[in-house]
C-alpha positions in Angstrom: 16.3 10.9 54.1 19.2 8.6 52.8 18.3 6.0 50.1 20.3 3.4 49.0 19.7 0.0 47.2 22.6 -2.5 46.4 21.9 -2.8 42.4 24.5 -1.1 40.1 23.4 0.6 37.4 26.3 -0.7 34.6 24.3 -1.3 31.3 26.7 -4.1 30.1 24.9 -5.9 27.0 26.2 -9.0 24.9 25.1 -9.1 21.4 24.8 -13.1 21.3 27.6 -15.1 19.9 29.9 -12.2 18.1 31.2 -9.1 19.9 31.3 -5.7 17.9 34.5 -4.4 16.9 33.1 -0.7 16.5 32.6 2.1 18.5 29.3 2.9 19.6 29.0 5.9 17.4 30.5 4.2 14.2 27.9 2.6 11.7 27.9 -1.7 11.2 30.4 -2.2 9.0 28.8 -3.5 5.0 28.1 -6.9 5.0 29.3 -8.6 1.0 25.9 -8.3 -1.1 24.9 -12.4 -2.1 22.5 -11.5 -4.7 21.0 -8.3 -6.1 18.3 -7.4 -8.7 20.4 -4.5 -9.5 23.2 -6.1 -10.7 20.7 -9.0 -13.2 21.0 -7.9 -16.7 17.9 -6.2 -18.4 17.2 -9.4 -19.8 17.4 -11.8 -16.7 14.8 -9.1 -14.9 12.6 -9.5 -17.6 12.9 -13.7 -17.3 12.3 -13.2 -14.0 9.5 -11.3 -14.0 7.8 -13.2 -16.3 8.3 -16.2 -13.7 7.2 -14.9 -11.3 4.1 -13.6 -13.0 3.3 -17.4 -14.5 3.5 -18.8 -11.0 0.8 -16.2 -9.8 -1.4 -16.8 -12.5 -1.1 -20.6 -11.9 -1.9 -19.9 -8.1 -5.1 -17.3 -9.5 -6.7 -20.0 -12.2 -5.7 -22.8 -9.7 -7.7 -21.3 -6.6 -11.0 -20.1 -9.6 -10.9 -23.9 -10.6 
């Protein structure tokens, strides 16, 4: 009983534009960090916080109106 189909089995895959320039067992390289909350000054959490908090409460007493 010989079976034999014409399909290879090569699992080539392109990752879209860009080509990886890692091995397959390596990790992604670290992509440069834009913006962090960890690195906002106590005082700038707090500001922003505190924005954030006044723009839900306009959306709460908005919507109860």
């Amino acid at each position: 009983m010989a079976h034999s189909h014409g399909h290879s089995h090569a699992h080539d895959h392109s990752h879209g534009p860009h080509s990886h320039s890692h091995g397959p067992a390596s990790p992604h390289p670290a992509q440069p960090v834009h913006w962090s909350i960890l690195r906002m000054t106590l005082a700038a959490r707090l500001a922003a916080a505190a924005a954030i908090s006044a723009v839900l409460w306009a959306v709460v007493l908005t919507a109860m109106r």
